[in-house]
N, C-alpha and C positions, 0 to 999 in steps of 0.2 A: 775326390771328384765331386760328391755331395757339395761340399764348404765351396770348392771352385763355383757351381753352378750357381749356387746361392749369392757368390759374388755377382757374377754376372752379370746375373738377373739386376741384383739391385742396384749394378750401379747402370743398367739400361733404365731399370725403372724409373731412380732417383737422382742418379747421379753423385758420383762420391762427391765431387769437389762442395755439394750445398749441403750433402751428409756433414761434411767436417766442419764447415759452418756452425752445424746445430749445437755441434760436437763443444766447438771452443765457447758457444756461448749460454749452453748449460751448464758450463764446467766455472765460467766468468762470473755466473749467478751463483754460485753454488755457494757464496757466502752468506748470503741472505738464507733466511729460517723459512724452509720451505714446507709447504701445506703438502696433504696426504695426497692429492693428482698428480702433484710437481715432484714429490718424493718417488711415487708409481715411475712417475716418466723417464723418470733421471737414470732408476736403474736398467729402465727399460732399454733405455739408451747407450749404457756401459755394456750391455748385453748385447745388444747386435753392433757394438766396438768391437768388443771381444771376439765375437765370431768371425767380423771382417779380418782382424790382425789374426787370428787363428789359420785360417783359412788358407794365404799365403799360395804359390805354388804355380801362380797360374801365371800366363802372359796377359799385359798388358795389348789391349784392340786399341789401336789410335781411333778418336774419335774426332769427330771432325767439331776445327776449333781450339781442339786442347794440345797441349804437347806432346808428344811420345817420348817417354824415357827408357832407351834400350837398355842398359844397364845403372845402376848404384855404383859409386865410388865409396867405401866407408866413410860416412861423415860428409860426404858431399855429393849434391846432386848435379846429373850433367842434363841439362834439358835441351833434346836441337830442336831445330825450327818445327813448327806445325806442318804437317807431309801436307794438309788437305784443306789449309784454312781458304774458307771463303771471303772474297773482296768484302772487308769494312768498308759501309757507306761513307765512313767519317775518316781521316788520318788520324792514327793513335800519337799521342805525344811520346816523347823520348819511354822505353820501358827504364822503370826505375832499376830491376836490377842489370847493373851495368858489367857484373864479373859472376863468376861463377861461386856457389852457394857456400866458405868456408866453413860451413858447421858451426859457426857461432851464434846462429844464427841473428845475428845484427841487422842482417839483410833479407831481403827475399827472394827470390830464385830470381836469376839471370837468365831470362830469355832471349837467343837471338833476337835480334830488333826486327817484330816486324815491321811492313811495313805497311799492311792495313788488315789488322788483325780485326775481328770483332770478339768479344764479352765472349769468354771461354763459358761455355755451357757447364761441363761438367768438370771436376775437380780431375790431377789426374793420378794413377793407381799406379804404386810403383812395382814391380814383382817383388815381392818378400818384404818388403817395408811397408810399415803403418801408413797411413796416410798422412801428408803433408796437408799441417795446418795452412801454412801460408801457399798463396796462388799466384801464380803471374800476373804483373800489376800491369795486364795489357790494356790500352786504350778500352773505357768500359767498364773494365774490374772493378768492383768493390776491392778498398784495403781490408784486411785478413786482421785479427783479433789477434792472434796469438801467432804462435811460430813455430816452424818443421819440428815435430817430435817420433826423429827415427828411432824405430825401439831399435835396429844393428846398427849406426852411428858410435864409433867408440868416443868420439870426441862432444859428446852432448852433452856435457858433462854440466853445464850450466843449466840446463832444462827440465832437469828434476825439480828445481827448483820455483818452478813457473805451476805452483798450487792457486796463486790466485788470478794472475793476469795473464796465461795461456791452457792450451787444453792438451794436457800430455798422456803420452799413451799410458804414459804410470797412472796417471790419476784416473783411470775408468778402472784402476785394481784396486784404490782403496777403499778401507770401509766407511757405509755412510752413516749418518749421523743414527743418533737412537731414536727411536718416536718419541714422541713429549709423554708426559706422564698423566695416568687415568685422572679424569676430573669425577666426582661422585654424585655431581647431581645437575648434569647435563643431559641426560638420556643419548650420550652418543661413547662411542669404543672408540677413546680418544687413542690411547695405545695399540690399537688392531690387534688386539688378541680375541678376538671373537664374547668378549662380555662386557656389560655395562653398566657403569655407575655400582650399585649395592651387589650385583654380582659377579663385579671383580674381586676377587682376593684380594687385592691392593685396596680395596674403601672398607676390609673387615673391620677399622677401629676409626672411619668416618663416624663424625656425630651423626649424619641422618643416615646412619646405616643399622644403627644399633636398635634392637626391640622397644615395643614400649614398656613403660615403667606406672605401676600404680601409682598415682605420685599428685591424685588430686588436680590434677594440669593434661584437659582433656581425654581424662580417662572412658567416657563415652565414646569418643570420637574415635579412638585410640581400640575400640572393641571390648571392655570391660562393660560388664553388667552394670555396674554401678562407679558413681565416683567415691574418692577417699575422704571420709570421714560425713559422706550423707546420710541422715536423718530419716524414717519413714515408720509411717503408724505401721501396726501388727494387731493380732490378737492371737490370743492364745489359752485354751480352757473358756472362751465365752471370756477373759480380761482382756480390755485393752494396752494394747504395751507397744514399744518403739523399738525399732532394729536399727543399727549403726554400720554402715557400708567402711569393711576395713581391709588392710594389705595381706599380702603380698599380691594377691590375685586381686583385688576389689569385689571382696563378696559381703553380702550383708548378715551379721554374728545371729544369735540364737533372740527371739523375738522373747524382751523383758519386758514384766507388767507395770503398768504404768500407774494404775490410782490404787490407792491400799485402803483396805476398808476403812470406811468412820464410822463408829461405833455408834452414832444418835443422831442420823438424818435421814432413817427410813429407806438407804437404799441398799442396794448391792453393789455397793463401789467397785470390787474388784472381780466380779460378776462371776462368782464361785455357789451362785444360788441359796446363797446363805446373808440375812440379811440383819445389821446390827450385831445384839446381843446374842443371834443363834451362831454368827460366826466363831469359829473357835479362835481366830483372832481377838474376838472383843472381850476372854473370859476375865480380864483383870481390867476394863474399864471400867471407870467409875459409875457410869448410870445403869451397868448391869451388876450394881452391888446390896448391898444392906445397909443403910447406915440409921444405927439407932433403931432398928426397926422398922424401917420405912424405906420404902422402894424411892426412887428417885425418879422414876420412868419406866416405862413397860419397857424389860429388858428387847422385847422383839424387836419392836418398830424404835426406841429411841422417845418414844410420844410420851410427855409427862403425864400420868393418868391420877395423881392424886395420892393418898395414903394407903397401900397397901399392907397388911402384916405381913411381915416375912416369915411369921412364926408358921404358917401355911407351907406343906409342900408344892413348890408351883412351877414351872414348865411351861414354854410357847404350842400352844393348840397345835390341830391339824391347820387354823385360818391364819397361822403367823403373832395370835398375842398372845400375852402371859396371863397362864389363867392356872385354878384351882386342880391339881395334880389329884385330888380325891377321886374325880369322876374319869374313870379312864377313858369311857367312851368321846372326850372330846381331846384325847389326844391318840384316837385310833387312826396313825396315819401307813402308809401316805393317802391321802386325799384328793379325792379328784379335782383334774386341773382344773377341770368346766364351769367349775362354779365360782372359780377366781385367778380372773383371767385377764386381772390389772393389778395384781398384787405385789410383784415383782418377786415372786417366789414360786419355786420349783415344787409345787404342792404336791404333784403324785412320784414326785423324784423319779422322774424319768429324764434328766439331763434338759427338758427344754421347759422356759418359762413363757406364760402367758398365750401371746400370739404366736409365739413360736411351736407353742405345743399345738397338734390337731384337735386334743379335747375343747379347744377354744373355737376351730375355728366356725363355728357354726353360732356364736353365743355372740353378743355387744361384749367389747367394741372391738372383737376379730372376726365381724360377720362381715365377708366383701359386698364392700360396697359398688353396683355394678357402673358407675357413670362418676367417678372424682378421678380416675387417673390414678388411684393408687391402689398397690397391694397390701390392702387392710389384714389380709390374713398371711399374710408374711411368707404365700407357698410359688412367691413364684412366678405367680398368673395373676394379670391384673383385668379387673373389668369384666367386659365380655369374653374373654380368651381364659377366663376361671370359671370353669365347667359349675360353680357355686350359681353361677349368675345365668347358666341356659332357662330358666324360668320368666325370668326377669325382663319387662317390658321395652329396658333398655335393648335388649340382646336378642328380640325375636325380629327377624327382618319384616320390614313394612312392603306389601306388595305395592306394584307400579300400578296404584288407581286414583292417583290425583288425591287421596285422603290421609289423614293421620290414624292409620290403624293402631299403632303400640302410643298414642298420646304422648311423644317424643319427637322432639328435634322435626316437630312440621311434619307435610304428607312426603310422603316416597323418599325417604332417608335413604343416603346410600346409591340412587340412582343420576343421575348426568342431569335430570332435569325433572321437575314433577309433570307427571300425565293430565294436566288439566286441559281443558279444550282454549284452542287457540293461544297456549303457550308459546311464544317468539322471541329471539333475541337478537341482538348485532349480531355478523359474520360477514365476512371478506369475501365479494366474487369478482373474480377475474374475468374481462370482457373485452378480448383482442388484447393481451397485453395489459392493460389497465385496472388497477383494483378498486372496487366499488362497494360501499357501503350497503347490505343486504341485509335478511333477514332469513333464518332456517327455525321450523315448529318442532318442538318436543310430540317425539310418538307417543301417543295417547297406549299400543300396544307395548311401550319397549323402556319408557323412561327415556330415549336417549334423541339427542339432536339428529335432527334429518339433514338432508343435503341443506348446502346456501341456496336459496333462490333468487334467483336475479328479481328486481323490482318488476313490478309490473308496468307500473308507468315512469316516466320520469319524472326524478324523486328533485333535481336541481333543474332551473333554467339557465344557474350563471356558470356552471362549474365546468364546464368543456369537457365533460363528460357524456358517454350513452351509458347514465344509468340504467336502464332498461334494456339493453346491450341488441335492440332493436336496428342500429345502422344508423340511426340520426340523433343528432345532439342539440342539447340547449332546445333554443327557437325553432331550430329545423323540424323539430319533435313537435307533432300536432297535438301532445299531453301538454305542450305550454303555450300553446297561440291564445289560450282566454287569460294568460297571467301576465301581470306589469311589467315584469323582465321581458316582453317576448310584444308591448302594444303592437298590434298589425297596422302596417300602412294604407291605408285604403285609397291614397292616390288627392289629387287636391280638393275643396270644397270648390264647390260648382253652385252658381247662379241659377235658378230653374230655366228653363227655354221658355223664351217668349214665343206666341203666336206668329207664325208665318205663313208664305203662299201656298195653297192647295196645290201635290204635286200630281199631275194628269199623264195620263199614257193612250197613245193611239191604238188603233187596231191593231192587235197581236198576229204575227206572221209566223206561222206555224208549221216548221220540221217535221220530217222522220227521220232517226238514225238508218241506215241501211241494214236492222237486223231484226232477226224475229223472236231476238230476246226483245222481254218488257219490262226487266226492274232497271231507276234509272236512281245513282244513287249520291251523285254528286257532281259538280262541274267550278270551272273559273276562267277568268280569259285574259288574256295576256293583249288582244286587242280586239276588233269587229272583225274579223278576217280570218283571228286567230285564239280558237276555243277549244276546251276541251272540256267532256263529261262521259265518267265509269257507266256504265250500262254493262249487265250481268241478266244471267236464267239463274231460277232459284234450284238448278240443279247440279250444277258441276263448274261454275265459270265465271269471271269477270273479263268485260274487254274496255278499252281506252280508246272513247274516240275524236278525232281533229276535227275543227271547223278550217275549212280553208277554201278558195274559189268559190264558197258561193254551198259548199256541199260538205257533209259528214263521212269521214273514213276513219276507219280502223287503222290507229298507231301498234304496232309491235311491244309488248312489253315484254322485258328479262328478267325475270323469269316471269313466265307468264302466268297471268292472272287464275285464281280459283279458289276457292272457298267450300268449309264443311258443315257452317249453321245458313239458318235462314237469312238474317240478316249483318252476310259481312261490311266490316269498317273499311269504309275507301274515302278518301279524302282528297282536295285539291285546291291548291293554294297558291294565290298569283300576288308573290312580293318583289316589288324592283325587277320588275320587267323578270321574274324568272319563274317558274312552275314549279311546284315542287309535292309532291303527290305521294301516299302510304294506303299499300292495298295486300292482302293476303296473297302471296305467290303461289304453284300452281304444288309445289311444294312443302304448305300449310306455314311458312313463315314469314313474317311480317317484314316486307320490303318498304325503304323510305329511299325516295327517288326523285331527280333532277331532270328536267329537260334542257338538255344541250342545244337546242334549235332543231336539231335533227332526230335526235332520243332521248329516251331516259335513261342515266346511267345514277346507280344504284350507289347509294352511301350509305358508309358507315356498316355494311353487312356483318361482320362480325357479329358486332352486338346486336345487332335490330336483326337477327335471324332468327335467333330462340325466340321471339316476340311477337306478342298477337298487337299488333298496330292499333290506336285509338286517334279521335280525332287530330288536328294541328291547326296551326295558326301562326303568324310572324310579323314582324315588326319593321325587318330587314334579313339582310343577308345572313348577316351573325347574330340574329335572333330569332332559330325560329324551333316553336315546343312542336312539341307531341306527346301523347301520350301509351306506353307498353307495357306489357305484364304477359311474364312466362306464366307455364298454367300452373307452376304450382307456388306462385310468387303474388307479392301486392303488387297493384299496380305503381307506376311512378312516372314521376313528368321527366320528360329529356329536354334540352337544351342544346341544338345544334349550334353551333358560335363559329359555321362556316369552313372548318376543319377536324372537328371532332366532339363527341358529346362527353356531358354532363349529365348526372342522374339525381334527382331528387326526391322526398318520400310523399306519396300520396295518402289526404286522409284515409283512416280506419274508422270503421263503422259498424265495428263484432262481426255479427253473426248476418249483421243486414249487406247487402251487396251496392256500390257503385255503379251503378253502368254510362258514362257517360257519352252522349252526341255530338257534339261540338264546342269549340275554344274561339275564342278574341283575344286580341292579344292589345291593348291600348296604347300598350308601352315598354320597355324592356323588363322593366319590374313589376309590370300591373296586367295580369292573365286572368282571363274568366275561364271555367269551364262547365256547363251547364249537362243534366242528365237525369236521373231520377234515380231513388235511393230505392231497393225492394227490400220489401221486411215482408214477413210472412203472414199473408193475408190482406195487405196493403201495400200501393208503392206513393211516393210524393216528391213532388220535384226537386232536384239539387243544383243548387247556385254557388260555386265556390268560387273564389278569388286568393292569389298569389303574388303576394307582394316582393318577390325574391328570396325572401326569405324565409317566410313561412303563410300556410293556408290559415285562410278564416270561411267562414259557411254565413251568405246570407242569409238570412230569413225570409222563405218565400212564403207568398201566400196561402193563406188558409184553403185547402180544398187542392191547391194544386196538386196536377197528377202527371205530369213530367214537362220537361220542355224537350225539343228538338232540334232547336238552333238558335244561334246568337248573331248579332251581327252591330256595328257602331260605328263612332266615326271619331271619339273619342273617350276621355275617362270621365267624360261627364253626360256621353250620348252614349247607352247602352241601352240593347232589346232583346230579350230573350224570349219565346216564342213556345206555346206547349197549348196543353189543355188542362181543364180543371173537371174535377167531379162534383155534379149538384144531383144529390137522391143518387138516382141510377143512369141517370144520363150525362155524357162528358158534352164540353162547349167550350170555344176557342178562349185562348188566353195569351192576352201580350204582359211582358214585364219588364217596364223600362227604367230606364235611369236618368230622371229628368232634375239634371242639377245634381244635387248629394242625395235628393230623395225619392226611393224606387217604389213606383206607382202603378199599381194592374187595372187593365182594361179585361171586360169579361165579353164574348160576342157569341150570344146564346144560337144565333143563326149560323153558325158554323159549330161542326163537333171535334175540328183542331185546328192549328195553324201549326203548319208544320213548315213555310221559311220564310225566312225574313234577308234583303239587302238592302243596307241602309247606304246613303252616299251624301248626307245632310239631316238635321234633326229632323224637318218636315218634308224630305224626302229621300222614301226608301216603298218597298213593295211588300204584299205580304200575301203569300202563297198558302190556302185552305183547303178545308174538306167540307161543303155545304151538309149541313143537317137532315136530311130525308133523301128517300131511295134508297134503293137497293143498291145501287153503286153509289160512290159518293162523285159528284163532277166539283173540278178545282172551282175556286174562285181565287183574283188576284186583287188584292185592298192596296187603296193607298190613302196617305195621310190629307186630309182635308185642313191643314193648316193650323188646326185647331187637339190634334191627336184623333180626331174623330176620322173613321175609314168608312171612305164607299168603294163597295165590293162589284166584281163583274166578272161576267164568263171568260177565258181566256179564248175558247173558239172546241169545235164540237167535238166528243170520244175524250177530250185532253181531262186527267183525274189524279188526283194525289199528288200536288206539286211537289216534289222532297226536296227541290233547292233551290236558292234562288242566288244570282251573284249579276255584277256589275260590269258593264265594259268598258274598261281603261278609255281614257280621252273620247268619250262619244256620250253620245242620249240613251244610250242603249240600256236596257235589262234584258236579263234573259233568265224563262224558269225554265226548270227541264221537270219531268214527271212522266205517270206511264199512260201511256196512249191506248186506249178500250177499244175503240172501234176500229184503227188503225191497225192492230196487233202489232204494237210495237213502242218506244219508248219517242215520246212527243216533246219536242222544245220548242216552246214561243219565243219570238223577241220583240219586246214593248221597246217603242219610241216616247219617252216620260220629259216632261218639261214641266 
């Protein structure tokens, strides 16, 4: 039942009729020399043969397609038509077998004809017979390899015979071939008996299976200590002698002495501490004899010494020579080593000579020496590391004090670096990624190198590097604006200005903003109609206010205006018809803002948030600076370009402070910015210029005490505007730029000029502080054609002009300033021609 089920299954699985397929044409192969898978396979395959043919018993299930064979005739099969074949799309050709199957098989089964068979699926299973190699050659079939091998057929008589061109049920019984035989030095179990190469039995009398052999022929390699018949020094008793590496094992024989004494060269050749004529080797040499009376050489040493009488009894001393055997005290031995300790003799017979004995080693020449590198006294320890030499200057460590204490090898031996002051060397500092040539001091406390330090200044101007790991490289770096790599542009040379017409202004008509704030601190105007200027209380607040109708209101700003020192930066700036304005929000961070025609909407926040705002200036639309610095930052100029900034580094000045007022801007590469420098105790005015690249510092005048505004009309018409100190008294100061060279006017009748609008070299306005009173009342200057200013009241209460600016397409000026008697912040408008 088991074997039945087994069939079954396999042949619903597999199907017998492709089974027998496999069948005949593993069996067609099976002449070829099959590898160790094909071999597995093969039997694998006579194996569930065997099972199938074992198995027997069962009925055949007609399947659909195939034929049903109700019974076996002996020797011939009767096959009837297919009970369930499904319509063939195609008409099969005539079926080749045309008669019923005689067991000769000559032929292949004769199937009723169908008449539209399709491609029989699976082979078909006969009850009690093997399976039939050959298949119905129905329209579709593959032809069959081999041919029907019934094992109950008596008449098959022919089919035994079919070992190589069919697949019979006998041949899945015989045996198959033998595995190939072990190879020995493949590393694989060519035979499958589970070892390989040297540990198969079968490679016991393989050449590379066999031991190795002392045999002079890679006997090292092979694991023997030595090879056959090598050569090596020895010693042995204090003689040098050679040993001989010999078989069976390769070991090296008994170490024989190699030099045999000579009897008259003063040594101990075969180093038995007996030297010459004392050897008892030497007793029958000739210069340890008598001849005639006469010694021939001092038997000790070998050393010819003259005429001796032999008639004397004589003997080698305690010191090694031949001397008079009367006096015994000089040959009271043994004798101490220490006093001959180059003699090459064993004086106190105690087995060691010379340097070798300890009696020497404190004596010339086995006293160590503590600085040659060698062990003079033969113990061992050489140098400093011979406890002889802890005395010795060599050997005493030198403290880390910059000096040569032990008179050895310089100051501070032994340490990373000597402790001198301001010792420095090369070192590598890493600066964002980048490695830069530095410098690190040896600690004066420690001997030893300190950190790298980054340079201080920048060490290159050409090398695209921040040596100084500051944020700015080369030219950008205000360490190299005075060096030839770095010449600053100063913008073109300019003709001085000639003489022109005296510019005149009518009677000033004079505003109030509507508020009861008084500080007023800025303004610009985009036309006559259409004005604007900051006004603030010095307590809590800035507001923004419009000229428009005829009247001043209060514009909204976002975030709104407010400030924490006395005099915050608000700025306003009218380029290409557009406003663009930086004031402290209410918030303490520095807002930089656009007026849309309708507001101001606020750019760039991000970055200009953390930022306390400084003056600006512009050129155009995508040119326009400013100046910001977080509080615990340098300051730096920005560069709006109309969609995004630009940052770049502002001079440094140590310890002394920047404070800068205002900017011009001349050109897109040529920026002023004017302010004053504070040093402690004094301040003096600052005039810097930017040429896109990098800052340069003009040289202002002597005595100057800051400026407050700048204003021009080109890179050849510039005015910057401050006061100067004489004694103890300040008085107004212009400084301009006439042509390439920058010229001061001093105006002892004012104690500042605090603004300047220029709109032509000889006309522009200049808004002051008169010299006396208690309050100071404005005056507003202008150019008499000549650089020379005549000065006038602008109208009553009006004081401190803080700014002055121009109105687009018209005759217009206007200054703004704060209003005394008005309580409130006052702006005139001069009609100037």
């Amino acid at each position: 039942m088991l074997c039945s089920g087994i069939v079954r299954i396999f042949c619903v699985q597999c199907g017998l009729r492709q089974f027998v397929k496999i069948l005949g044409f593993v069996a067609k192969r099976k002449a070829f020399i099959m590898n160790r898978n094909s071999y597995r396979l093969f039997v694998f395959v006579l194996f569930v043969a065997a099972a199938l043919v074992g198995c027997g018993g069962g009925s055949d299930s007609p399947q659909p397609g195939n034929d049903a064979d109700t019974s076996d005739v002996i020797g011939q099969d009767q096959d009837l038509p297919d009970a369930a074949d499904e319509t063939d799309t195609n008409v099969d050709p005539p079926d080749a077998d045309a008669s019923t199957d005689s067991d000769a098989d000559v032929g292949q089964d004769a199937d009723a004809a169908d008449a539209s068979d399709e491609a029989d699926v699976q082979p078909d299973v006969d009850s009690g017979d093997e399976p039939d190699v050959d298949v119905d050659a129905d329209a579709g079939d593959e032809p069959e390899v081999g041919n029907d091998a019934d094992a109950s057929d008596s008449s098959d008589a022919a089919d035994t015979a079919d070992a190589e061109t069919g697949t019979d049920a006998a041949d899945a019984q015989s045996e198959p071939e033998p595995p190939p035989p072990e190879a020995c030095n493949n590393n694989i179990d060519d035979d499958f008996d589970g070892f390989k190469d040297c540990f198969d039995p079968d490679c016991a009398s393989a050449a590379n299976c066999q031991p190795p052999a002392c045999d002079g022929v890679n006997d090292i390699a092979e694991g023997f200590s030595c090879s056959l018949g090598a050569i090596r020094n020895c010693s042995t008793n204090q003689k040098l002698g050679q040993q001989t590496c010999e078989g069976p094992d390769c070991t090296y024989n008994t170490c024989t002495v190699l030099n045999p004494e000579v009897c008259n060269d003063g040594f101990d050749n075969d180093l038995d501490g007996k030297v010459d004529c004392v050897d008892p080797l030497c007793v029958s040499a000739a210069n340890c004899q008598c001849i005639s009376g006469v010694y021939m050489g001092d038997p000790c040493t070998g050393v010819p010494i003259g005429t001796l009488d032999c008639s004397k009894t004589r003997g080698c001393n305690c010191w090694g020579f031949w001397d008079d055997a009367s006096d015994p005290s000089r040959f009271n031995c043994p004798y101490p080593e220490g006093n001959h300790c180059n003699d090459g003799v064993d004086n106190d017979q105690n087995g060691k000579i010379d340097c070798h004995d300890a009696d020497c080693h404190d004596t010339p020449p086995c006293k160590e020496v503590c600085n040659d590198t060698v062990d003079n006294d033969l113990d061992n320890l050489t140098d400093c590391f011979d406890p002889d030499c802890n005395t010795s200057p060599y050997c005493i460590p030198d403290p880390c004090d910059g000096l040569d204490n032990n008179g050895i090898n310089g100051a501070d031996e032994g340490f990373e670096c000597t402790g001198t002051p301001n010792n420095v060397q090369l070192c590598d500092f890493v600066c964002n990624g980048v490695t830069i040539a530095a410098t690190h001091q040896c600690d004066t406390g420690t001997c030893t190198w300190g950190t790298c330090d980054k340079p201080s200044t920048e060490t290159s101007c050409t090398d695209g590097k921040d040596n100084d790991c500051d944020g700015w490289i080369d030219c950008r770096d205000q360490d190299c604006w005075d060096t030839t790599a770095c010449q600053h542009n100063w913008g073109p040379v300019c003709s001085p200005i000639p003489n022109g017409t005296a510019y005149s202004c009518g009677s000033p008509v004079q505003t109030i903003a509507p508020t009861s704030d008084s500080d007023e601190f800025g303004g610009c105007a985009l036309g006559q109609d259409n004005q604007f200027t900051f006004i603030g209380h010095a307590a809590s607040k800035i507001s923004l206010f419009h000229y428009t109708a005829g009247s001043w209101s209060n514009v909204a700003l976002s975030p709104a205006g407010g400030r924490a020192e006395i005099n915050p930066f608000t700025a306003c700036l009218q380029v290409d018809q557009s406003v663009f304005v930086v004031y402290k929000g209410i918030d303490q961070e520095g807002v930089f803002a656009r007026w849309n025609g309708t507001t101001f909407e606020r750019l760039a926040s991000q970055e200009t948030g953390t930022l306390n705002l400084g003056p600006l200036c512009g050129v155009d639309m995508n040119h326009v600076y400013f100046v910001g610095r977080t509080n615990n930052s340098d300051a730096q100029l920005y560069l709006w370009n109309g969609s995004s900034l630009t940052s770049y580094a502002m001079p440094y000045f140590g310890t002394s402070v920047l404070g800068l007022a205002a900017m011009y801007c001349a050109s897109p590469t040529s920026v002023y910015a004017i302010g004053a420098i504070h040093e402690i105790g004094s301040d003096h005015a600052a005039l810097l210029h930017w040429d896109g690249t990098s800052w340069a510092v003009v040289q202002t005048p002597a005595g100057s005490y800051g400026f407050s505004d700048i204003s021009g009309t080109s890179d050849c018409d510039i005015m910057a505007v401050g006061d100067s100190l004489s004694g103890q008294s300040h008085i107004g100061l212009t400084f301009q730029k006439n042509g390439t060279v920058w010229q001061a006017r001093y105006y002892p009748e004012l104690e500042w000029v605090r603004s300047v609008a220029k709109i032509a070299p000889h006309k522009y306005i200049l808004g002051g502080l008169q010299q006396y009173g208690e309050w100071l009342p404005a005056r507003i200057g202008t150019d008499n054609g000549d650089f020379s200013i005549s000065w006038y009241e602008p109208g009553p209460g009006f004081f401190d002009p803080k700014k002055s600016w121009s109105v687009p397409n018209s005759t217009k000026m206007t200054t703004a300033g704060d209003g005394f008697s008005t309580q409130g912040p006052a702006i005139v408008e001069l009609d100037c021609q």
